[in-house]
Each structure stands twice: as structure tokens, then as C-alpha cells.
N, C-alpha and C positions, 0 to 999 in steps of 0.2 A: 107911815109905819104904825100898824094896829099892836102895842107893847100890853100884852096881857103876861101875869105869872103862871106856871107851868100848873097851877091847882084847875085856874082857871080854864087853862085850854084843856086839860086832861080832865077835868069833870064833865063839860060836855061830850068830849070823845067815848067817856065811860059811859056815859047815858046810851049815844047814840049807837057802839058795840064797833068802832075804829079806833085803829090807834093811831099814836100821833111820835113820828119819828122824833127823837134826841140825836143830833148827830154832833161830834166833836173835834170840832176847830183847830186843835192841834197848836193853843197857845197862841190865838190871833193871827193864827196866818189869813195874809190878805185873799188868795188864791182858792182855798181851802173852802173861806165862809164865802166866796162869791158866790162859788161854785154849788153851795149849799144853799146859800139863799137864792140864788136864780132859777134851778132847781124846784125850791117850793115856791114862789111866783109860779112862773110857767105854768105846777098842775093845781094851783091854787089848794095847798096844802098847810094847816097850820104846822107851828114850826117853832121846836125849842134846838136851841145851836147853845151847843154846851164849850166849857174850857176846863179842862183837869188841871187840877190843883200845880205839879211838878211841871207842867207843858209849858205855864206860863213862868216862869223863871226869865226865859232869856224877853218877854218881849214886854213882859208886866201887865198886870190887871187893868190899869188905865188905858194901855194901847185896843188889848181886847175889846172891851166894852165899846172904843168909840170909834175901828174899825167896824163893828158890827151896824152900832148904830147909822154910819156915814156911808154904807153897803145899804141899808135897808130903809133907807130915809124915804122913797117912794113907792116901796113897797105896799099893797093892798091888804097881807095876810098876815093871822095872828101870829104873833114871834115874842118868843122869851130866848132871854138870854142868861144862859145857866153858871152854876159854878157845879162841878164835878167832884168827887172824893173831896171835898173839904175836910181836912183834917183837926183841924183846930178852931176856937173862936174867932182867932185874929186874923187868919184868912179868910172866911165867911166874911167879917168883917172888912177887912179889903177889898172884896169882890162887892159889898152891899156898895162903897164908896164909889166903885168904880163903875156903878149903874145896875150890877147884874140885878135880875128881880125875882131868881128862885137859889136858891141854895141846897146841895145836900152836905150833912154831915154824916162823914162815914166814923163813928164807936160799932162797925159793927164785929171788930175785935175783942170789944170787950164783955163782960157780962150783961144782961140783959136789964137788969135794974140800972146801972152805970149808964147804960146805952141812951133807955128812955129817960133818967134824968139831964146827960150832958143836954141830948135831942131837945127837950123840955126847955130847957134855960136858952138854947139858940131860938125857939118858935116865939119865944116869951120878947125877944130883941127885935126881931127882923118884922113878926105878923103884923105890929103896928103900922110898919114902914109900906107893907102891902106886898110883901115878899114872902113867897111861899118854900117849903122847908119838906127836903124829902130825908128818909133815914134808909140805913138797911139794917137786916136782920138776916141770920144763918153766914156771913162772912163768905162771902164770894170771893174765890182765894185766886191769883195769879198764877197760870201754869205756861205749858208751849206744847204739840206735838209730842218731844221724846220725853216728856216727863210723867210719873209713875204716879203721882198726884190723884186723890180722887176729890173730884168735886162735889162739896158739903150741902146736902137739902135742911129747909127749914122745917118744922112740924108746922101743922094745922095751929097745933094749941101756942106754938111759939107763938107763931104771928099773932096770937087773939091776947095774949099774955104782953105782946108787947103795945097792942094800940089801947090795951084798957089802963095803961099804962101814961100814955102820951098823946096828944092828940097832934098827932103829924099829916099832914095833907100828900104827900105819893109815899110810898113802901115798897123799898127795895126786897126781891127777895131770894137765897138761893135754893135755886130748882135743878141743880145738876149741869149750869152752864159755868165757865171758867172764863178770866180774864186770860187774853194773850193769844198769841199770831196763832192760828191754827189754819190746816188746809181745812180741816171738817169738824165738824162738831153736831153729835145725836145726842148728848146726853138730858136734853131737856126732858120734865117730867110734866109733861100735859097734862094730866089729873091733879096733881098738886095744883098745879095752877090755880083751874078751875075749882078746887078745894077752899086754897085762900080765897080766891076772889069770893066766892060766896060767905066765907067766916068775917072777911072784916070791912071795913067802909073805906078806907082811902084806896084811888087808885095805885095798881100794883107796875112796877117798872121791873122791866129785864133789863139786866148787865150782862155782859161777857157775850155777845154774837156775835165774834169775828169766826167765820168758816161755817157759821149755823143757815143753811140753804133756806132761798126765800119762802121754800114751801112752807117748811118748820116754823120761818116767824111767821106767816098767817096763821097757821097753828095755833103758834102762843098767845097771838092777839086774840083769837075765836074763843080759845078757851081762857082768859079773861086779865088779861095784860094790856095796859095802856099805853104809859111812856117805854118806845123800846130804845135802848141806847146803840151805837154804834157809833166806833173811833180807830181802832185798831185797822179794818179794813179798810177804811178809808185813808190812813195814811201810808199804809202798805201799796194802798192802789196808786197813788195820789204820785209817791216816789218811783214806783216802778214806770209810769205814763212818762215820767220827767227823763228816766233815764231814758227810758226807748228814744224819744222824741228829742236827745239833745244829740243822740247820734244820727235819727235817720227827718227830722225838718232841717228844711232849709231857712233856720234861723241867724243866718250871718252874725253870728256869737252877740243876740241879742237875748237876754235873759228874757224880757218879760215876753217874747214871741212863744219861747216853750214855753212859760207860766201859763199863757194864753188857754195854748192848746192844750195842754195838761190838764188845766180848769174843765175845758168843755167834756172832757172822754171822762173826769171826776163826776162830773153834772148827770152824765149818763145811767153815772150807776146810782147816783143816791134817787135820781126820777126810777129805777126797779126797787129800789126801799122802800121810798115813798107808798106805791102801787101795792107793794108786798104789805103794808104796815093797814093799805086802806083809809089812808088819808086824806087822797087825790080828791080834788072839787070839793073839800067841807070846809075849805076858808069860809062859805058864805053864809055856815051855821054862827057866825061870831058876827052879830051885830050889832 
């Protein structure tokens, strides 16, 4: 296992004009991160496999971390292992104990002075440790299909306002994509993107592509987005594969036979992530 921080895999990606999938675990599931990390093996793809902050509840920060690690122990490619919406000190901190080696802290509820200071005083704990430290900015808000909700863009001058601010290593940003199950999702702002990217220096990470077609993340990646996340669809796919498959395999009421194959039809879709994001074969730029 080649364990670099998510600054480090996502500053060569940035150079090189690929992005590098974030994909999210779903609280340590065993099945979930196989399926994820076998996945970027196979196309030799770096690889950040994130845990959201509420996911892990039932299974805990130490389980996560040292399923990941015991999944990926022979693994060849670069791999971080993330903490997601960290809300607080003391779960970053949890997450720092329990191995993970990037952090984000999400203040991006709050005002922008508040934001880049909390942001500041987490980069000031962790950077020592060799742990890299993403923020967000413009509040990427939670919706679903029937809701009336518009999704919040950032300005140009926000983002340049918040990194002269903070020196944080990835930046979240919102661009007109939402958190939450959707069948579709266009509201990406491709210019914006490409706007930020050129005003500030850290790499820029999309949230919220569950329903956003893999045309649109090439898209987002070209015009100048590095870490893309994805979680939502993948646990939506991940349950749906479980159910088909526990009515029509013939798994003699053996659970881990669906796991099995639920895994592999999972693997499938994150290898079109992968391909979409432009990842595939740049394991071998990390040497």
C-alpha cells in the first residue's frame, strides 16, 4: 500500500490535467471499499476512499480505517484515506487517531472569516502530522429531486477572499451541484469552474454528483476540478444490486454470496468513474 495524503495525490493530478476519484465507503463497509479498492487496482488508478462524518456512527472511526488499511495492504496504487464533512475538532481528531491521513472540515455554513479561521487552526494540528486539510466554501446544501431548493454558487472573488485567508491544500466549491439522491443533475457551472481554477492555487474538489452523467464529470474535470467526490450513488447502487440479487442468486441464504456479487456489479460502476474522472493507468506517475 503506496499511503500518500489527498494534497499529495491531487497536486500531481492537477499538474498533469486528471482527476482523481474520492469515493465514499459508507461508514466502513467491508463490501463497499473492496469493491472500491479492487476497482482502482485493476485500472491502476490513484485513489482517495472517503468516510462521512454521520456514516460512521454505527461501525466507528477505528473499524474504518483498519478495514481499509487490511483491504489494501497489497495494493500497488496511491490511496488516501479520507474523512468527509468533518464537522468539528474532535472528529477530525478522531479520524487523525484512527489513521485517516486527509481531513476536510466543513464551517462552510458559516461566515467566511469564522470559516478560514476554524479551517486555520485544524491545518495548524494535523499539517505537522502529514495530514492534508480540505475546506469548503459557498455551502453545498442538501436537496432530493422534488425539492424547490436552489443550489448556492460561489464567486470568483469568494474563493480568492477565502484562500488569502488560509492556506488550505483542496477547496471545496459550490458550483450549482447539490448533495442528495437524484436521478439527474445539470446544474453544474463549467465556467465557474474553470474561473476558480485559474484565481486560486489549491486543488478544487466537487461535491454533490449523485445523477450528474459521466459526460458532465469529464466536463468538470477538463475545465479544472481535481478531487471529484461520489457517495450517494454508490450506495444507492450498491443496495439496489443487494436487493435484486438476494431475490434472483442462488445464494442458499448465504449472506456474504450476495455481498460477493453485489461487490462485483459495485466495482463496475466505480471502474466508469474511474475512466470518466481520467484516472485510469496514472498509478505509475507516484513514484
Amino acid at each position: 500500500m503506496k499511503l500518500l495524503n489527498a494534497k499529495q495525490i491531487c497536486d500531481v493530478a492537477a499538474a498533469k490535467g486528471f482527476g482523481v476519484p474520492a469515493l465514499n465507503n459508507n461508514g466502513g463497509s467491508y463490501d463497499v471499499a473492496r469493491a472500491i479498492i479492487e476497482a482502482a487496482q485493476e485500472l491502476q488508478s490513484p485513489l482517495i476512499i472517503a468516510e462521512y462524518e454521520p456514516n460512521l456512527e454505527y461501525r466507528g472511526y477505528d473499524w474504518a480505517g483498519t478495514v481499509i488499511k487490511f483491504l489494501a495492504a497489497d495494493t500497488t496504487i496511491p490511496l488516501c484515506i479520507a474523512l468527509d464533512h468533518g464537522k468539528t475538532p474532535q472528529s477530525i481528531m478522531r479520524a487523525v487517531r484512527a489513521g485517516f491521513n486527509h481531513v476536510m472540515i466543513d464551517y462552510a455554513d458559516k461566515p467566511v472569516d469564522e470559516n478560514a479561521r476554524g479551517t486555520q487552526q485544524i491545518i495548524d494540528i494535523v499539517r505537522p502530522l502529514g495530514i492534508s486539510v480540505e475546506a469548503e466554501i459557498g455551502h453545498i446544501i442538501k436537496s432530493s429531486d422534488d425539492s424547490e431548493k436552489r443550489a448556492p454558487k460561489v464567486s470568483v472573488a469568494e474563493a480568492k477572499e477565502f484562500v488569502s485567508k488560509v492556506d488550505v491544500d483542496l477547496l471545496a466549491i459550490a458550483n450549482g451541484s447539490t448533495h442528495g439522491i437524484f436521478k439527474e443533475q445539470k446544474g453544474l457551472d463549467f465556467d465557474l469552474i474553470a474561473k476558480v481554477h485559474k484565481a486560486v492555487k489549491p486543488p478544487l474538489v466537487q461535491h454533490g454528483t449523485c445523477g450528474i452523467s459521466m459526460a458532465d464529470i469529464s466536463k468538470c474535470v477538463k475545465a479544472g476540478m481535481t478531487k471529484i467526490n461520489f457517495g450517494e450513488g454508490l450506495r444507492m447502487n450498491y443496495i439496489g444490486y443487494f436487493n435484486e440479487l438476494s431475490k434472483t442468486l442462488n445464494h442458499e441464504h448465504h449472506v456474504w454470496r450476495i455481498a460477493r456479487a453485489a461487490k462485483d456489479k459495485l466495482k463496475e460502476d466505480i471502474k466508469t468513474i474511474i475512466r470518466a474522472v481520467g484516472s485510469d493507468g496514472k498509478a505509475n506517475l507516484y513514484k
